[in-house]
C-alpha positions in Angstrom: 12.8 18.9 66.2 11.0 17.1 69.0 8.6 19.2 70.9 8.7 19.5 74.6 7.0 17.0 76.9 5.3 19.7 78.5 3.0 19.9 75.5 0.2 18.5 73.9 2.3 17.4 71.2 4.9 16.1 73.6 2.3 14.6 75.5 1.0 12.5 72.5 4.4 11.4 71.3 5.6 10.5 74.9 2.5 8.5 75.3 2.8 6.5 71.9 6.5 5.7 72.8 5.6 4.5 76.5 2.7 2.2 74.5 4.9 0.4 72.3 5.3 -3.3 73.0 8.5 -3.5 75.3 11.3 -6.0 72.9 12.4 -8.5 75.2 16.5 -10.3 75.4 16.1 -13.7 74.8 16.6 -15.1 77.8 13.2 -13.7 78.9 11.4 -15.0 76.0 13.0 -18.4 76.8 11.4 -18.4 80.2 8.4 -17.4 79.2 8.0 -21.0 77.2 7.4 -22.8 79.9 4.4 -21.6 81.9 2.9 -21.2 78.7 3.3 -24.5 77.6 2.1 -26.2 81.1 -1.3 -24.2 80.1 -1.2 -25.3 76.7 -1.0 -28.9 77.9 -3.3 -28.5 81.1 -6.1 -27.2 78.6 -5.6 -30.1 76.1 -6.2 -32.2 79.2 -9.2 -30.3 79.6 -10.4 -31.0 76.8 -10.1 -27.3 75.6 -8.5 -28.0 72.2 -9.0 -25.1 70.5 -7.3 -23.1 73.1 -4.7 -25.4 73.9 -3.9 -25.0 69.8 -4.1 -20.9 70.1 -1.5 -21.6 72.9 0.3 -23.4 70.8 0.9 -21.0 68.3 1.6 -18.4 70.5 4.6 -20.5 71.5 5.8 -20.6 68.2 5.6 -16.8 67.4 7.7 -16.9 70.7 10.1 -19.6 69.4 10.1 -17.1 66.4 11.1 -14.0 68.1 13.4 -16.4 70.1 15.6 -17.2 66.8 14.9 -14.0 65.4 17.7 -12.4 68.2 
């Protein structure tokens, strides 16, 4: 049984659901790609390889999740 909101227990179960990472549909993982990958390419510009290669492979785990759905 799930206790009520009202209490602490509640309280602490309501608050671990509402801080779970939110799934997205695809089509918002899709548009996510791009902005990303105009940073990716405006730090390699800059000369800030090894962040433009940590934004890299955050755009594959996103291509990932992306096929995954």
């Amino acid at each position: 049984m799930t206790p009520p909101a009202s209490s602490p227990a509640g309280n602490a179960v309501l608050n671990k659901i509402t801080s779970m990472p939110k799934l997205e549909m695809p089509s918002n993982v899709g548009g996510s790609l791009l902005p990303i990958g105009a940073k990716m390419y405006q730090l390699a510009r800059d000369l800030e390889f090894e962040a433009a290669a940590q934004t890299r492979d955050e755009i594959g785990k996103l291509r990932e999740r992306l096929l995954a759905v």
